[in-house]
N, C-alpha and C positions, 0 to 999 in steps of 0.2 A: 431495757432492751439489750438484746448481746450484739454484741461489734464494736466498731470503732466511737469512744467516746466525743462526745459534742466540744465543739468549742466554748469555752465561756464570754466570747464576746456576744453570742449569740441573747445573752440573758438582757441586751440594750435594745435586743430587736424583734417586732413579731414576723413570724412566717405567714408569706401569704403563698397562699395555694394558686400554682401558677396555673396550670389552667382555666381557673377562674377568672384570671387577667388577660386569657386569651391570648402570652406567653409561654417562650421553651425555657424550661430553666427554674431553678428555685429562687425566688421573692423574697424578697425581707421590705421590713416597713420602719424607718427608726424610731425608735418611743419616744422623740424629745422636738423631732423639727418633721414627722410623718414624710419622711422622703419615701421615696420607693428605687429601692438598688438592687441590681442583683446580687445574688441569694450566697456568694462567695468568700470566705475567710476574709483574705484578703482585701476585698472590697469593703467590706463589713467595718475590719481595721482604719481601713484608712477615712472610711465617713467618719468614725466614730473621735478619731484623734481631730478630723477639723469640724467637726459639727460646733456652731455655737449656739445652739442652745441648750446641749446636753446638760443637769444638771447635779449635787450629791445624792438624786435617788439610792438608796438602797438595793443594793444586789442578794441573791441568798449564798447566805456564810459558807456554803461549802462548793465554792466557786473561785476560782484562780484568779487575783488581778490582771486583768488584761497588762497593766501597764508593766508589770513585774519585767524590772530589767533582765535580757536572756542570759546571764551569768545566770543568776536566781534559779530558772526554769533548768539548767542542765542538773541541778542537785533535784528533781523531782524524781518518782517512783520512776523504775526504766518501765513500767506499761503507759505513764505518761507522754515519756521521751518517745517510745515507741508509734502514738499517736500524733506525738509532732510529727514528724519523719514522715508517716504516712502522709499527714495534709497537707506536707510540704513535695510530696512525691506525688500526690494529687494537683496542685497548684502549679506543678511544673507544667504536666500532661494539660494545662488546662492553657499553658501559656501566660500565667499571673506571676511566675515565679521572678524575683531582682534580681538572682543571682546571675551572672555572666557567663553560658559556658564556653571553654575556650573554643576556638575557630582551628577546624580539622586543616589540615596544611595540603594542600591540593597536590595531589601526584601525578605530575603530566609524565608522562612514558613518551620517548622521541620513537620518530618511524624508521629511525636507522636499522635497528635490530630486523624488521620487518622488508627490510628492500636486500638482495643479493647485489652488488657490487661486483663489479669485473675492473681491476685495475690492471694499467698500462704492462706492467710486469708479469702479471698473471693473463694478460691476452699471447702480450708473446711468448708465455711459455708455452700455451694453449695451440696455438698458432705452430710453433716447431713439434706440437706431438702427434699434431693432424698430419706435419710434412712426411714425420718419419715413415707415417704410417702407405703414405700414397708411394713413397720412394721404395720403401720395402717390401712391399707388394708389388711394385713393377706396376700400379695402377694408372691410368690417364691423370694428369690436371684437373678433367674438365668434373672430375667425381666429387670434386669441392663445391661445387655448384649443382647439382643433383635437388633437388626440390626434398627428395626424402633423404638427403644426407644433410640437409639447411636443418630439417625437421627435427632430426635425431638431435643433432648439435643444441638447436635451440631448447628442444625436452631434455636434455642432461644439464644445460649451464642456460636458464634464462638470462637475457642480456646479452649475453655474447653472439656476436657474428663472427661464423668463421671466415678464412681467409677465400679471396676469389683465386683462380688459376693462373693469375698473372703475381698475385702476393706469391702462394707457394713457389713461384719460381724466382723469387727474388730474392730477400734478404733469408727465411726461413731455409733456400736451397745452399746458401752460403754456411749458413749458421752449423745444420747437420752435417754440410761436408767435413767442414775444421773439427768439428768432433769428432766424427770417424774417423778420419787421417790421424787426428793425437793418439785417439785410442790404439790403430793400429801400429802404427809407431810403437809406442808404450810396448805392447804386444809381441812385436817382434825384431826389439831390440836383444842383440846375443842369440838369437836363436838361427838353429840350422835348416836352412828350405831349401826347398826345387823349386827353379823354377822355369814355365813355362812359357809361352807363346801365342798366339794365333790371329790369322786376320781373316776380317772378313768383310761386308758393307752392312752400313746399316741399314735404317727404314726409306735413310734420302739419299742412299746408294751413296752415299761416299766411303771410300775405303780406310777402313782401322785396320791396329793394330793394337791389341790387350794383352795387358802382361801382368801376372799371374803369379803368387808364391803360396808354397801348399807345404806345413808345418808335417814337423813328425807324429803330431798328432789328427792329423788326415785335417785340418784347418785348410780351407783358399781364400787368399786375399788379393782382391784385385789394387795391384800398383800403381798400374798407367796403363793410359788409355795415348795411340799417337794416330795423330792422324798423317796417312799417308796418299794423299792427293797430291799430283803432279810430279808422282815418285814412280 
């Protein structure tokens, strides 16, 4: 028959026809102590090496020794070696096979990668660019707190909470002042200005006075601011 040729341990065993037994699976019977095994290389092997009542029956001459040490067995035809390999890649699939495979090294991946972080440094920088924005718009405080400006905030930078109207006027209103005053400094050091004037009251009616310097390149910087109550 064409295919894979038979094992020769087979030649110490009869096949039974497993249905017949009203089992899944191929049968074998051993010629020496009539056990019944299943029908497997492997299993076939290992009866046959402890069976005792096996005798020197006679095998037919153009049949492999089982026992042939596998040094021996590697110098046979490579369509030989090639049917080993197979009942041995069979035996595996079947879960028969001794050999040990090695154990795959389990890759836990951490959830850090997976979670966005807001650190202490990165809030308050967060925090001073919301200020600048309320300050330079001339906007209310209370826009910090707006339900759809919480929204927005929290759809651009999950985790973060911005600042309440009481933050923005605390240390973040400090922070952008000293940066502007440096900058303008910086700015208009050596340089030639006018400058002007004007007073007027504010929202809680107390009376100022704003002073004012405006570059030759049409720039205005507001200086100082005085208050003049009880003047």
């Amino acid at each position: 028959m064409a295919g894979r040729k038979r094992d020769p341990i087979w030649v110490h065993f009869v096949e039974m026809p497993a249905a017949d037994l009203g089992k899944k699976g191929a049968r074998a019977k051993c010629k020496y102590c009539q056990k019944d095994i299943q029908g497997l290389v492997c299993r076939l092997k290992s009866h046959y090496e402890n069976c005792n009542q096996k005798g020197n029956e006679d095998v037919d001459s153009d049949t492999t020794n089982v026992n042939e040490p596998p040094q021996l067995l590697m110098h046979q035809e490579p369509s030989t070696r090639s049917n080993m390999a197979c009942a041995a890649r069979d035996n595996q699939y079947l879960g028969t096979t001794s050999t040990k495979q090695p154990k795959k090294k389990l890759c836990v991946q951490s959830v850090e990668k997976f979670i966005l972080k807001t650190t202490t440094s990165q809030k308050e920088h967060f925090n001073e660019l919301i200020a600048k924005f309320i300050f330079a718009t001339n906007s209310s405080f209370r826009l910090v707190e707006h339900p759809l400006f919480v929204q927005m905030i929290e759809g651009i930078r999950p985790g973060y909470k911005p600042p309440s109207r009481f933050d923005i006027s605390g240390k973040p209103l400090q922070a952008v002042y000293d940066i502007e005053r440096a900058a303008c400094t910086k700015y208009l050091k050596d340089k030639v200005v006018n400058m002007s004037l004007d007073g007027w009251s504010n929202i809680h009616n107390d009376p100022i006075i704003c002073t004012c310097v405006t570059t030759e390149d049409g720039e205005t910087y507001l200086t100082d601011t005085i208050d003049t109550s009880g003047n």
